[in-house]
C-alpha positions in Angstrom: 173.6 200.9 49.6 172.8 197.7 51.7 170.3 194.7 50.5 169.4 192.1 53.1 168.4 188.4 51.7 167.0 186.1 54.2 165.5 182.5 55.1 164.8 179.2 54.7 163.7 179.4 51.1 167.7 179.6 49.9 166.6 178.5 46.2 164.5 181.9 45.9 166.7 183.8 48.2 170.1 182.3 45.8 167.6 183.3 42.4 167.7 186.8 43.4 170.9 187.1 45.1 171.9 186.1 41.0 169.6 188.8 39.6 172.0 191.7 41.2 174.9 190.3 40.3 173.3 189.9 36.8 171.8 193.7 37.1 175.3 195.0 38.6 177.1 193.3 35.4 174.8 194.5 32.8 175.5 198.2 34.0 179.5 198.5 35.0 179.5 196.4 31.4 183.1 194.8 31.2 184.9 196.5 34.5 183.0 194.5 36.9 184.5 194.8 40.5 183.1 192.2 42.1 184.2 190.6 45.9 182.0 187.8 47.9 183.1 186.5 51.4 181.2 183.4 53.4 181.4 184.3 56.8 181.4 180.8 57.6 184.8 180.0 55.9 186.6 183.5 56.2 187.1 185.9 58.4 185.2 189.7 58.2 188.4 191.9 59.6 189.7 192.8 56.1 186.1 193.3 55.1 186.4 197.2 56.2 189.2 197.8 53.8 187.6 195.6 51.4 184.2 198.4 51.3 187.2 201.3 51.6 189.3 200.1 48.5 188.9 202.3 45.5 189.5 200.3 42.4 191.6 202.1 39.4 189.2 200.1 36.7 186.0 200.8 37.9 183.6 203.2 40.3 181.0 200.6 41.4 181.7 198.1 43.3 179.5 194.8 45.0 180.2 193.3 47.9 178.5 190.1 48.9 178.5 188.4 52.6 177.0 185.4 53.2 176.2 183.8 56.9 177.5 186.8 59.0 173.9 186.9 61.2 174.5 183.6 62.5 177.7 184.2 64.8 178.3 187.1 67.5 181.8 187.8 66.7 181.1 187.9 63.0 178.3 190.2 62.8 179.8 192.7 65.5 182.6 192.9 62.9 179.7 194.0 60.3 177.8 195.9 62.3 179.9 198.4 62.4 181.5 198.5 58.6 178.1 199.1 57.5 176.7 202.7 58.8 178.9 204.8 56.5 178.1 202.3 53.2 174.2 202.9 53.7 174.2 206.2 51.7 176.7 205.3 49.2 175.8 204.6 45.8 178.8 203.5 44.2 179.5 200.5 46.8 176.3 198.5 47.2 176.8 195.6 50.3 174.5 192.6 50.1 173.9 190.3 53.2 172.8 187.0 52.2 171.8 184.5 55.1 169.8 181.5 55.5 167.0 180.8 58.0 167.7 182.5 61.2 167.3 181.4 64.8 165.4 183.7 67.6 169.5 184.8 68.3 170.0 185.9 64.5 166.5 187.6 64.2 167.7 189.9 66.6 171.2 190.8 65.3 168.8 191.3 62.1 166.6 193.9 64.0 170.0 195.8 65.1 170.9 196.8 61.2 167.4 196.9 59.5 167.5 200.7 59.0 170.5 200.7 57.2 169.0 198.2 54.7 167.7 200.2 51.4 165.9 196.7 51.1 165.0 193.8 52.9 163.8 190.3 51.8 162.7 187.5 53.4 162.1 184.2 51.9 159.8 182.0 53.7 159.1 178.5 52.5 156.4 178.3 50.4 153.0 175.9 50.9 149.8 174.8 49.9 148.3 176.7 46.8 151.2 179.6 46.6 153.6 176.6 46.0 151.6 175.1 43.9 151.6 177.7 41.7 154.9 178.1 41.9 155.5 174.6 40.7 152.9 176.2 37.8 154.3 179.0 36.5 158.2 177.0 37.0 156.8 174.4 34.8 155.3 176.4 32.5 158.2 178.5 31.7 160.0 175.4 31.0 157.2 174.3 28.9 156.5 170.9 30.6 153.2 169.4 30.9 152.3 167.9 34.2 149.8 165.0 35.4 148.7 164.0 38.4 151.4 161.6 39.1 153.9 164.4 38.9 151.7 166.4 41.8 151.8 163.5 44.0 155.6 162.7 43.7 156.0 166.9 44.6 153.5 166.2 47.6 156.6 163.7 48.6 159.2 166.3 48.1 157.2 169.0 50.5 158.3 172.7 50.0 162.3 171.7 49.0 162.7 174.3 46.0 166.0 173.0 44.9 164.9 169.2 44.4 161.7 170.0 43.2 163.5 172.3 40.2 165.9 169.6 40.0 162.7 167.1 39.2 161.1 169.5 36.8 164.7 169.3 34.7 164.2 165.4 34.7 160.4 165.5 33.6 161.6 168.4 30.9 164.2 166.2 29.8 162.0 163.1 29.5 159.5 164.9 27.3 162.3 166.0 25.1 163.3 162.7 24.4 159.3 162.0 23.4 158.2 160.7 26.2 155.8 161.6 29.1 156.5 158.5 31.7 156.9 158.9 34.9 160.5 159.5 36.4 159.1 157.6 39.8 156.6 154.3 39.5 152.9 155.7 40.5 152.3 152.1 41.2 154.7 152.0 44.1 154.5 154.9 45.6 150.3 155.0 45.1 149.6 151.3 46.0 151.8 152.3 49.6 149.9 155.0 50.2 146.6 153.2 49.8 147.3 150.6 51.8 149.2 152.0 54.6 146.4 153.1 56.9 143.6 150.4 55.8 145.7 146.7 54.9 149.2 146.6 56.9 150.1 143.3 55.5 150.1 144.6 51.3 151.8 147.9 52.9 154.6 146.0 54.2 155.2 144.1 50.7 154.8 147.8 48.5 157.2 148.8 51.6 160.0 146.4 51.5 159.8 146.7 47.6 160.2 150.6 47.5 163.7 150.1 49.7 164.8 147.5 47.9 164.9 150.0 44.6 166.6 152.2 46.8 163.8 154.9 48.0 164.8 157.1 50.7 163.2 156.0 53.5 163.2 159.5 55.4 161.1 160.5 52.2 158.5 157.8 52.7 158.2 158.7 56.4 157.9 162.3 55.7 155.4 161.5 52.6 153.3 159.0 54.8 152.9 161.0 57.7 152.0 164.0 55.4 149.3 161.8 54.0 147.9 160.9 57.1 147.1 164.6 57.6 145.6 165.1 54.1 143.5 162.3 55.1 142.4 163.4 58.5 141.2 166.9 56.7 140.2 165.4 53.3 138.0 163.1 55.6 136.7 165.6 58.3 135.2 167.4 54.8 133.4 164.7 53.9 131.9 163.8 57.0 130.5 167.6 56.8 130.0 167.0 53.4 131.8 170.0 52.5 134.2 171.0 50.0 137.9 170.5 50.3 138.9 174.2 51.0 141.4 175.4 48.0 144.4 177.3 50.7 144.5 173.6 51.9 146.7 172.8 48.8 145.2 169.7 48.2 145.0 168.7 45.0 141.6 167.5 43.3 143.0 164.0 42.2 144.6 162.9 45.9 140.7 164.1 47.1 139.1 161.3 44.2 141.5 159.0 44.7 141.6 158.8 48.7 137.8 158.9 49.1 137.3 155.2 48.5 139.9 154.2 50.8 138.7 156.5 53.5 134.9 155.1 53.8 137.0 151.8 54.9 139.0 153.6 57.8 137.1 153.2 61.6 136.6 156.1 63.6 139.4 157.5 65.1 141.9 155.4 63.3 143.8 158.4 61.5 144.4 159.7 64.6 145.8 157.2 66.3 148.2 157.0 63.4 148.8 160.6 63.5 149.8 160.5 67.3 151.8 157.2 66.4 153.5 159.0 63.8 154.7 162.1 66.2 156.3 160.0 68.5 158.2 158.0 66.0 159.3 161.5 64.6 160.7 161.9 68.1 162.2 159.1 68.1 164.1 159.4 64.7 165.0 163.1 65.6 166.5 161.7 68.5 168.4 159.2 67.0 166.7 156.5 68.8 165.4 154.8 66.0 165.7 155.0 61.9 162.5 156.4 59.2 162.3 152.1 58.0 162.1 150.9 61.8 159.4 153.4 62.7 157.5 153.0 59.2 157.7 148.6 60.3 156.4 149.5 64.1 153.3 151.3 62.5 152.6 148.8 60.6 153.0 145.5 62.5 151.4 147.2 66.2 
């Protein structure tokens, strides 16, 4: 039996990749034969005496392999190991990879009927994250305000730090308290005065990296804000309602309509072009997140 895990999602992908190890221990009980190899770090050509081996304890046996899509050699090794194992039921063979390239997708196509399952993990946006971040928090039963949303607006689709915030916020309430575990005064007063009053965006600027913010966060955050503001503002002028698949939550909408009657025509725009090129330029290595963020600013 063969399972397939893939893409870019890896804290999803790694959650279920844990439930069938979990559902494999629960039914071998104690005798719990149990190999994983990273293609990355070993080599694949003991792998078919690995899936061969009978073990004298137990008559199941799960093999995990991680990484083995994104190389040739590797995956020529598992290509052909796996045809006899996809009828078996007492040796189950999961493949466990993260996003793959055009190159990958295709070594994927070459071994899809052998899978007994497939599952991709895509990154999630807009309102299916959202409730994601939902149902995450309310399983951990922690309250969330708006001042939490916006801080995850920073963060994007990244599962792992997100989870890893929703720990800190579930601590915090613990200890009774609900403040903040970022300043909303920081990263708000930035936000609203990036694209209307360059000189107070400068100060909030230089005083969110002297308390040590990552400034490929910012960058990421304030160019995501610039869209949000572009479609937040387009609605308006139509005087329509913000769409709910746009993911954009109610408060950023109540909050950023004030500043937006003050922004010229055309002005978000510019900034969003502005804002591709210094992407460019910082995945190039040409220039740093807090050099670009200071060129928007000051031309």
């Amino acid at each position: 039996m063969i399972y397939i895990l893939y893409g870019p999602d890896t804290y999803r992908s790694r959650k279920k990749l844990n439930e069938i190890i979990f559902e494999y221990r629960e039914k071998t009980g104690s005798v719990f034969d149990l190999h994983r190899i990273d293609a990355d770090e070993n080599d694949l050509s003991g792998l078919k005496t690995l899936v061969g081996m009978q073990s004298l304890f137990s008559s199941k046996k799960l093999v995990i392999v991680e990484n083995a899509l994104a190389t040739t050699d590797k995956f020529e090794i598992l290509k052909n190991i796996l045809p006899p194992l996809k009828n078996l039921s007492d040796t189950v063979v999961v493949l466990w990879d993260r996003g793959l390239d055009d190159k990958a997708k295709k070594r994927l196509e070459e071994i899809l009927s052998l899978a007994s399952k497939v599952q991709e993990f895509k990154n999630l946006t807009g309102e299916i994250l959202r409730r994601w971040i939902e149902a995450e928090a309310s399983r951990r039963g922690i309250r969330l305000y708006p001042v939490h949303w916006a801080h995850f607006d920073i963060l994007g689709g990244d599962l792992w730090a997100i989870s890893n915030e929703l720990d800190k916020i579930g601590l915090l309430e613990d200890g009774g308290t609900t403040t903040p575990l970022f300043s909303e005064r920081t990263v708000f007063q930035l936000s609203d005065t990036f694209f209307t009053h360059p000189k107070d965006a400068l100060r909030h600027l230089l005083a969110l990296l002297h308390h040590g913010h990552d400034e490929f966060q910012l960058f990421s955050y304030l160019a995501s804000h610039n869209r949000k503001l572009l479609l937040i503002k387009h609605h308006l002028d139509q005087k329509r309602a913000i769409p709910k698949d746009l993911g954009i939550h109610p408060y950023v909408v109540q909050k950023t309509s004030p500043i937006l009657r003050q922004v010229p025509s055309g002005h978000l725009e510019e900034f969003l072009q502005r804002f591709f090129s210094e992407d460019v330029k910082i995945k190039t290595g040409l220039a740093r997140p807090v050099e670009s963020l200071f060129r928007l600013l000051i031309r």
